[in-house]
Gaussian input, Z-matrix of N, CA and C with variables (Angstrom, degrees):
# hf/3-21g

backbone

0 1
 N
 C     1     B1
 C     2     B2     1     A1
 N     3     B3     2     A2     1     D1
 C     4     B4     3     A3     2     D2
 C     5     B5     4     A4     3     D3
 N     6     B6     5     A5     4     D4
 C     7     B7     6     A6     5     D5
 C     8     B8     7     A7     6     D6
 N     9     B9     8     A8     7     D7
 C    10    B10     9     A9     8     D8
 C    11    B11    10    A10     9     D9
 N    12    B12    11    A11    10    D10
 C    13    B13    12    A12    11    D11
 C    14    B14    13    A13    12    D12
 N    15    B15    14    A14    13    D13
 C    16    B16    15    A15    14    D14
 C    17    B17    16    A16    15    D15
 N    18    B18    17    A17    16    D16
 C    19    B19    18    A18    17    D17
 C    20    B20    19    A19    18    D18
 N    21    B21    20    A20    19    D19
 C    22    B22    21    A21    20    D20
 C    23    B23    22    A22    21    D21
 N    24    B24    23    A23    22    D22
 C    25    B25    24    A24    23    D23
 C    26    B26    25    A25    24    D24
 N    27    B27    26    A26    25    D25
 C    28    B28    27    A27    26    D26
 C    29    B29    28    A28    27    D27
 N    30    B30    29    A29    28    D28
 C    31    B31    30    A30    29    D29
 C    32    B32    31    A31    30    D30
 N    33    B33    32    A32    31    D31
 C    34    B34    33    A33    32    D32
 C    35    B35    34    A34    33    D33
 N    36    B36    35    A35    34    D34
 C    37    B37    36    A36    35    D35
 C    38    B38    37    A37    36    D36
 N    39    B39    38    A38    37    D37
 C    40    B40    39    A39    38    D38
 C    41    B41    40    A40    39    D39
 N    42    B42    41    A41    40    D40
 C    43    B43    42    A42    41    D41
 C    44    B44    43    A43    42    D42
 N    45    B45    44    A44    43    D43
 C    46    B46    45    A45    44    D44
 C    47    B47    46    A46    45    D45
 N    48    B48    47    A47    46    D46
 C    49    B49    48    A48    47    D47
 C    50    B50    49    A49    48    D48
 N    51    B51    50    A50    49    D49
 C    52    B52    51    A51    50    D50
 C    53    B53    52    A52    51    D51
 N    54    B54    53    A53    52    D52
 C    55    B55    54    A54    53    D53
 C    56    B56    55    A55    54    D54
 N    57    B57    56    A56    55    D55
 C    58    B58    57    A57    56    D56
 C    59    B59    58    A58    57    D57
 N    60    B60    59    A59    58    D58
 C    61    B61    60    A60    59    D59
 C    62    B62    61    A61    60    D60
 N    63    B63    62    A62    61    D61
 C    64    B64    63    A63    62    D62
 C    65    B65    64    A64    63    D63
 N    66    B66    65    A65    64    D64
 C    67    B67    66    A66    65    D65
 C    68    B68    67    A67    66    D66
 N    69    B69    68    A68    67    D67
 C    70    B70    69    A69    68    D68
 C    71    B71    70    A70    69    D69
 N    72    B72    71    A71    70    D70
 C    73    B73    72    A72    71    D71
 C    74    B74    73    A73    72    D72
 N    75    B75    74    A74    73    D73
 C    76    B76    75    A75    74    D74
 C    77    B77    76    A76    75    D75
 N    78    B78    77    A77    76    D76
 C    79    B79    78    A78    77    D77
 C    80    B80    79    A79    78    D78
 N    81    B81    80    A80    79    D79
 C    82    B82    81    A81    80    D80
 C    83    B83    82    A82    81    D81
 N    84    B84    83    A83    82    D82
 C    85    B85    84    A84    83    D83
 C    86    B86    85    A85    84    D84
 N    87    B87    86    A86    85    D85
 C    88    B88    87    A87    86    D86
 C    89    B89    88    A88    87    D87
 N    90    B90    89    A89    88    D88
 C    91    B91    90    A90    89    D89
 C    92    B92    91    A91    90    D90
 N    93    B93    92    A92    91    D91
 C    94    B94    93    A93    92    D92
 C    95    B95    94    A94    93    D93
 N    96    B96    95    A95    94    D94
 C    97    B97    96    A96    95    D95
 C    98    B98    97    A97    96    D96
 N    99    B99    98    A98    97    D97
 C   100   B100    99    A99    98    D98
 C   101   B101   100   A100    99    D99
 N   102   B102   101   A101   100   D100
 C   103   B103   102   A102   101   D101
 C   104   B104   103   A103   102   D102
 N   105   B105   104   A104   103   D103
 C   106   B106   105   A105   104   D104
 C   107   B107   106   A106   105   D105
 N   108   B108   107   A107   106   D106
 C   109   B109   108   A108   107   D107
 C   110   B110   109   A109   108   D108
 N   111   B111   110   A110   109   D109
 C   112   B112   111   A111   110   D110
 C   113   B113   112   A112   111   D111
 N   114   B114   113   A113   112   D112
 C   115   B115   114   A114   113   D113
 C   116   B116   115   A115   114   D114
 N   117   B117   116   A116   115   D115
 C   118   B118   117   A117   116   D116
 C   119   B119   118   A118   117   D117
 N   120   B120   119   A119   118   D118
 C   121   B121   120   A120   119   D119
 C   122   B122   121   A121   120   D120
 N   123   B123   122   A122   121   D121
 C   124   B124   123   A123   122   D122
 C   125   B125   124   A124   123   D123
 N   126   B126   125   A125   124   D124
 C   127   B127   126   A126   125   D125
 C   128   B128   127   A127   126   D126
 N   129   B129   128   A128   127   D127
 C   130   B130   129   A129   128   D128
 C   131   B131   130   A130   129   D129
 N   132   B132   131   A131   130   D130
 C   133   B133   132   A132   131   D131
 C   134   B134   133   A133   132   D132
 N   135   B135   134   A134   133   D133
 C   136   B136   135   A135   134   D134
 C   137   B137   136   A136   135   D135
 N   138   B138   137   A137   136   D136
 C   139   B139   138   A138   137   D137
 C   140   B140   139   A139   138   D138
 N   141   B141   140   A140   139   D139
 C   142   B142   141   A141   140   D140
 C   143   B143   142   A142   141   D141
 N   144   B144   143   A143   142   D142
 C   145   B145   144   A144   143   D143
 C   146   B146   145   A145   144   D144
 N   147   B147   146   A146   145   D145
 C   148   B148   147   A147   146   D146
 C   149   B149   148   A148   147   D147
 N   150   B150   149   A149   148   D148
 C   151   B151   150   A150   149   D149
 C   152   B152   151   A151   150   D150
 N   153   B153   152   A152   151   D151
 C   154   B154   153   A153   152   D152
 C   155   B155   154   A154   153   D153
 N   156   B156   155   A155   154   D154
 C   157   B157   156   A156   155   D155
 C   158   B158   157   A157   156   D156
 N   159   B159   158   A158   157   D157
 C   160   B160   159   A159   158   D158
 C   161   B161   160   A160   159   D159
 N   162   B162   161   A161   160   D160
 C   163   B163   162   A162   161   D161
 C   164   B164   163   A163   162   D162
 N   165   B165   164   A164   163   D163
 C   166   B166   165   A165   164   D164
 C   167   B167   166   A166   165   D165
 N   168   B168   167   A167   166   D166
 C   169   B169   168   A168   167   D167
 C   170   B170   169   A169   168   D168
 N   171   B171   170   A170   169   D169
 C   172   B172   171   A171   170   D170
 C   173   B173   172   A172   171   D171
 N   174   B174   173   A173   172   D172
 C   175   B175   174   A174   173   D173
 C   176   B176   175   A175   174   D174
 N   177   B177   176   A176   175   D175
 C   178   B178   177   A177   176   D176
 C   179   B179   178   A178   177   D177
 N   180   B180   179   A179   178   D178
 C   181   B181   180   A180   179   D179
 C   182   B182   181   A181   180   D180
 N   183   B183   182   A182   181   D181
 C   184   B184   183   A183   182   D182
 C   185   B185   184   A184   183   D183
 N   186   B186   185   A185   184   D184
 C   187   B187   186   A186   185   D185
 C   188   B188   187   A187   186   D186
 N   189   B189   188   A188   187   D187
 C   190   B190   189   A189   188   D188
 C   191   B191   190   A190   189   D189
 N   192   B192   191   A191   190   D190
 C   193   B193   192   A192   191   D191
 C   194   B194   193   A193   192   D192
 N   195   B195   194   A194   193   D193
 C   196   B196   195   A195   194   D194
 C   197   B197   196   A196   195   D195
 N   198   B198   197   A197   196   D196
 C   199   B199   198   A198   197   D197
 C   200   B200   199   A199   198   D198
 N   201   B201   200   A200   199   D199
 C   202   B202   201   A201   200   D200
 C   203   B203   202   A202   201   D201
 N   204   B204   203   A203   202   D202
 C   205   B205   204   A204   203   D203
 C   206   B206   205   A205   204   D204
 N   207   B207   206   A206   205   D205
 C   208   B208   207   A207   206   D206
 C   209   B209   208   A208   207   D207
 N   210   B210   209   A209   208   D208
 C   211   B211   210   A210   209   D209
 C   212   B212   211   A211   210   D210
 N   213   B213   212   A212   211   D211
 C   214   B214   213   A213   212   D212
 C   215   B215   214   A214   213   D213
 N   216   B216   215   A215   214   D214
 C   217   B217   216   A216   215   D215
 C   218   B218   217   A217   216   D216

   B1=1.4621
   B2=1.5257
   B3=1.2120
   B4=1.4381
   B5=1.1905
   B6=1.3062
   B7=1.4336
   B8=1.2455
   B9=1.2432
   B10=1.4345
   B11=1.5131
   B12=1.6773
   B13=1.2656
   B14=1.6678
   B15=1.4732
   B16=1.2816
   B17=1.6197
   B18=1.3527
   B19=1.1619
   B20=1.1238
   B21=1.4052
   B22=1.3697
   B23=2.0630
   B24=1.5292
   B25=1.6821
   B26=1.4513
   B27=1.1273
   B28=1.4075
   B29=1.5871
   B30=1.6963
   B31=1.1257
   B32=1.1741
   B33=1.0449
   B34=2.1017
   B35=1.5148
   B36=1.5458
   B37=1.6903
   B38=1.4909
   B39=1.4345
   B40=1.9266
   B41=1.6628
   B42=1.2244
   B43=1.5019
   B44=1.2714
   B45=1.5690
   B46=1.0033
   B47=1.7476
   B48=1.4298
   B49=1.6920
   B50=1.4407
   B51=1.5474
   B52=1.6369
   B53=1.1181
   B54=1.8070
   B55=1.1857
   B56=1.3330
   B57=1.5428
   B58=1.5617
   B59=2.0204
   B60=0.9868
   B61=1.1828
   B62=1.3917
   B63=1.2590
   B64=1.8526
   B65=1.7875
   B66=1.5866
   B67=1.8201
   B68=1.5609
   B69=1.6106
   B70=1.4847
   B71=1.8740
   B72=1.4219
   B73=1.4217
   B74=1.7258
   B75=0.9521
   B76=1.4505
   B77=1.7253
   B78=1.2045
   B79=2.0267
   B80=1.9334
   B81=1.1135
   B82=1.6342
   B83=1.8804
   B84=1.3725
   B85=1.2037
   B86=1.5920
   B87=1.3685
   B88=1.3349
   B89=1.6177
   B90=1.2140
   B91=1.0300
   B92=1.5796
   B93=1.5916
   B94=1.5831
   B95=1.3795
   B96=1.5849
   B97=1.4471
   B98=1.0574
   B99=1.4876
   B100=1.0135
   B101=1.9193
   B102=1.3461
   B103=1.5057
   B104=1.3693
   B105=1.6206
   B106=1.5161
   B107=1.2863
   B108=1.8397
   B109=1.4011
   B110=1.1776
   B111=1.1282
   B112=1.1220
   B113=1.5812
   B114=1.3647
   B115=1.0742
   B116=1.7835
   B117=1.2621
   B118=1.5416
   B119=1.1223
   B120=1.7097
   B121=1.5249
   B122=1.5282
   B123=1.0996
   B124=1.7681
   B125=1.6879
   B126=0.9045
   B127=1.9779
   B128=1.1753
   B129=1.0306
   B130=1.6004
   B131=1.1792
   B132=1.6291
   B133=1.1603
   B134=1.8495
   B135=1.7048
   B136=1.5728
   B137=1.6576
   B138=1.3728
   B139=1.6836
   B140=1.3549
   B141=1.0594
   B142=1.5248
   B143=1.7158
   B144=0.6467
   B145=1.9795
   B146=1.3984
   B147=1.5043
   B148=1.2007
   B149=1.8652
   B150=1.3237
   B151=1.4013
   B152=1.2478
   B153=1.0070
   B154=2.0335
   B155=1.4651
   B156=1.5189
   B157=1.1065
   B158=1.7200
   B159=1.1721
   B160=1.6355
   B161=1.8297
   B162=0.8993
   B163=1.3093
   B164=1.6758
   B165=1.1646
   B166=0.8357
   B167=1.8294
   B168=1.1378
   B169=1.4142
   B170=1.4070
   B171=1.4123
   B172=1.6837
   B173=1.4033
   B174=1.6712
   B175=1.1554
   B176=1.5564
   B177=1.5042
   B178=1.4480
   B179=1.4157
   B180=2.0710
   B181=1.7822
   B182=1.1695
   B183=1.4338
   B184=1.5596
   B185=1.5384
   B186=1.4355
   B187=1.4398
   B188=1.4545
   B189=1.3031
   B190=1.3850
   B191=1.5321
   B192=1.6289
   B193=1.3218
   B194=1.3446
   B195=1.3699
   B196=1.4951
   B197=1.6001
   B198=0.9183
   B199=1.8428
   B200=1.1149
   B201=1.3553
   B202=1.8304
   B203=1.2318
   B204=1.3107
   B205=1.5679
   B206=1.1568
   B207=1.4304
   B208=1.2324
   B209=1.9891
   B210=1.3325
   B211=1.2824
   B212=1.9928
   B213=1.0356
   B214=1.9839
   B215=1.5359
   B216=1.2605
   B217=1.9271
   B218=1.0650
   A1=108.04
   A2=122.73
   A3=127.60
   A4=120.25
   A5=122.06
   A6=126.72
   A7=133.90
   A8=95.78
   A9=108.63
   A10=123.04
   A11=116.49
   A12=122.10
   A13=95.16
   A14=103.99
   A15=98.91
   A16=115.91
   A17=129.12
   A18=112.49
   A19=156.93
   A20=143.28
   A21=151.66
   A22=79.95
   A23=97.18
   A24=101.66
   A25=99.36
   A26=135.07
   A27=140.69
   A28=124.52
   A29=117.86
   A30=121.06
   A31=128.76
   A32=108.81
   A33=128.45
   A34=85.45
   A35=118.31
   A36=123.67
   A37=111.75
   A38=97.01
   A39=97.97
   A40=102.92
   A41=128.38
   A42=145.64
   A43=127.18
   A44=127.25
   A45=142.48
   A46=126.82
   A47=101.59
   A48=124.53
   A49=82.16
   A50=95.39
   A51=116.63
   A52=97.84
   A53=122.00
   A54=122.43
   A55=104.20
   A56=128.39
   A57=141.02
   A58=108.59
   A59=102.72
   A60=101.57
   A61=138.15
   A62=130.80
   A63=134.62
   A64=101.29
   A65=109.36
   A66=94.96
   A67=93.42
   A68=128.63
   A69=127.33
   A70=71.65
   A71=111.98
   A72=108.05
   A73=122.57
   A74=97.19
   A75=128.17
   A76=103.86
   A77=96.90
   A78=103.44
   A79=91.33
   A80=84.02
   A81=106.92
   A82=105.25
   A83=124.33
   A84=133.09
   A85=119.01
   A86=116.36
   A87=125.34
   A88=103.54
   A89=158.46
   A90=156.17
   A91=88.91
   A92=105.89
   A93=110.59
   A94=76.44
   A95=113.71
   A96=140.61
   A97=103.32
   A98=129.32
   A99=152.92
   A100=116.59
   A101=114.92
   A102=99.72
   A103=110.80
   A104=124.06
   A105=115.40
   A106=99.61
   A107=113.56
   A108=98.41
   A109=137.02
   A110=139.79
   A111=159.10
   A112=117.60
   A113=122.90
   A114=136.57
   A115=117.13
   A116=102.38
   A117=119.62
   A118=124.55
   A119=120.91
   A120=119.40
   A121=119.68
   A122=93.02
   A123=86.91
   A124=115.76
   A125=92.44
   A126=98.88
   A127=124.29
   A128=112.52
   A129=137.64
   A130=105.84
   A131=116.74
   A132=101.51
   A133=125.72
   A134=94.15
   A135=119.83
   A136=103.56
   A137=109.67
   A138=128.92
   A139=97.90
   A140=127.57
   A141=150.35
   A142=83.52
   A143=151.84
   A144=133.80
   A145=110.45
   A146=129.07
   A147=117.95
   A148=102.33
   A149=114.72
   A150=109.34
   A151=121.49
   A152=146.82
   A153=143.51
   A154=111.34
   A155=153.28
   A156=128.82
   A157=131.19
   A158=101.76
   A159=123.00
   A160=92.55
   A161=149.04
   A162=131.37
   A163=94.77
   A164=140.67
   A165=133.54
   A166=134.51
   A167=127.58
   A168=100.37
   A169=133.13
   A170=109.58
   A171=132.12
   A172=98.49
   A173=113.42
   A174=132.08
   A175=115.27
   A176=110.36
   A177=112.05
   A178=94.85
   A179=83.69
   A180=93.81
   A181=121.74
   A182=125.64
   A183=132.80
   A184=113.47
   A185=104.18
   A186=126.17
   A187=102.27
   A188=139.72
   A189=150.92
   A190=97.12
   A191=137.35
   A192=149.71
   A193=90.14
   A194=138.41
   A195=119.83
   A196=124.95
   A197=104.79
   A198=148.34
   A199=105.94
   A200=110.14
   A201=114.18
   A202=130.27
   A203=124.09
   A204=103.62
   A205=99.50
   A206=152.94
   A207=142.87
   A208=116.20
   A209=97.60
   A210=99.90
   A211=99.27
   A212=85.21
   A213=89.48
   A214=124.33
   A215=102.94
   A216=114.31
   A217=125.44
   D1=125.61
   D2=147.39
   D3=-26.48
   D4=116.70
   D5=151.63
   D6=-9.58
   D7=-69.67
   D8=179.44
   D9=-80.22
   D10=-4.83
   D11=-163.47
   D12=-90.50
   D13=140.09
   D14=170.36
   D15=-82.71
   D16=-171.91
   D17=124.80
   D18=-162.59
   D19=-150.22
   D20=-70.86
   D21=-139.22
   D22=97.25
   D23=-168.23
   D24=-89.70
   D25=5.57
   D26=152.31
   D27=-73.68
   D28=-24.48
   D29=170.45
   D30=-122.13
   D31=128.51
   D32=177.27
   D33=-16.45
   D34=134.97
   D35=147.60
   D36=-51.83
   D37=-45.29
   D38=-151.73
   D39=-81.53
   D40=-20.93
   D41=-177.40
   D42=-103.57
   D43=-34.73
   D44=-171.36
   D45=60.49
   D46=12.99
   D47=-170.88
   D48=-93.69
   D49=179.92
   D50=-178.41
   D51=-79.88
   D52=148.90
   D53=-176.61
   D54=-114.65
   D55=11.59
   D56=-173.67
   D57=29.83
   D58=38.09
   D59=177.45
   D60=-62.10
   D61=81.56
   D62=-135.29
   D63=-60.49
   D64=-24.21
   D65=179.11
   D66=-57.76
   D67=-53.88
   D68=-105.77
   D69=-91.77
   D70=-34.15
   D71=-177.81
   D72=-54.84
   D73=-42.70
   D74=174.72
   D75=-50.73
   D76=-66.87
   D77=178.62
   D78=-49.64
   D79=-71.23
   D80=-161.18
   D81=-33.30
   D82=-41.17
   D83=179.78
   D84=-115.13
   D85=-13.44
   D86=-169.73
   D87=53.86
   D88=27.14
   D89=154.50
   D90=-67.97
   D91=178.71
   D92=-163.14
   D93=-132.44
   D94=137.91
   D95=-172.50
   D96=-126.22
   D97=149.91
   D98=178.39
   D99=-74.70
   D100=155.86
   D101=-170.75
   D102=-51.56
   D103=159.08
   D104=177.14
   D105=-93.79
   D106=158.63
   D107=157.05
   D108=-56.54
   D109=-26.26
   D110=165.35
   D111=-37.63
   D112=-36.36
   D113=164.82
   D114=-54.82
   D115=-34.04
   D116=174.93
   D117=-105.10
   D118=-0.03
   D119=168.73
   D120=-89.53
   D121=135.75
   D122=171.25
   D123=-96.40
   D124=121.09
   D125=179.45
   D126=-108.00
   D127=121.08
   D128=-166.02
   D129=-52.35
   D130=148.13
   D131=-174.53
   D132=-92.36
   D133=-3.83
   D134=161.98
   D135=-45.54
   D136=-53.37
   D137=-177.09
   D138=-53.19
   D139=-88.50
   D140=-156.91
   D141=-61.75
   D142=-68.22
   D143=-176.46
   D144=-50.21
   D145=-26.56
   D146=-179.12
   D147=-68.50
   D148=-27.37
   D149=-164.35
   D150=-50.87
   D151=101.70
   D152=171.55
   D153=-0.85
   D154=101.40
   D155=161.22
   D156=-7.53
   D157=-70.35
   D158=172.69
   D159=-49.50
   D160=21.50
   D161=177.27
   D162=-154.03
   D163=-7.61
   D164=164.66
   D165=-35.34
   D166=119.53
   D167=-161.18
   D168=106.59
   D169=-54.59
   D170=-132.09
   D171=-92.94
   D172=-56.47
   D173=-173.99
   D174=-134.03
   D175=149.76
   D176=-168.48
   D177=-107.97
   D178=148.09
   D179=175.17
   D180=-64.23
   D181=157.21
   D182=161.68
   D183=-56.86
   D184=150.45
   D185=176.08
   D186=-68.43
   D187=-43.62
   D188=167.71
   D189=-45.82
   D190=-69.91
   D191=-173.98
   D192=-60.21
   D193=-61.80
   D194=-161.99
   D195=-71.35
   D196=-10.14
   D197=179.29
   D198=-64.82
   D199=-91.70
   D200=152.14
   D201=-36.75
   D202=-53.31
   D203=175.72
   D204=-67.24
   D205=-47.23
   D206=-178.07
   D207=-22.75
   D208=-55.21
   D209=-163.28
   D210=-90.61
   D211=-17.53
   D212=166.46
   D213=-81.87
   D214=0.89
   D215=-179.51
   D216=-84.70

């Protein structure tokens, strides 16, 4: 990743697929979204260390990525 590039709060860090994330939709369209799952997953903290520094924060993992580490824990 570029330095200077931020990123991309629509896509999973660890996957780079869409992470359908209902806040980021919500910013992104101002329509009012429903809770995300994400709000109700708990993520390991094995998960959450794989994430890139530079992406830390920024963008939420995929349901596919949280899925998998799930059954990898």
């Amino acid at each position: 990743m570029d330095a200077t590039a931020q990123p991309d709060p629509s896509r999973c860090p660890l996957c780079g697929e869409a992470n359908r994330c209902a806040m980021e939709i919500e910013r992104e369209t101002g329509h009012p979204q429903p809770p995300c799952w994400c709000m109700q997953a708990d993520f390991s903290k094995a998960l959450l260390a794989r994430v890139p520094t530079a992406t830390r924060g920024l963008a939420c993992i995929c349901a596919r990525c949280a899925a998998e580490a799930m059954v990898q824990d």
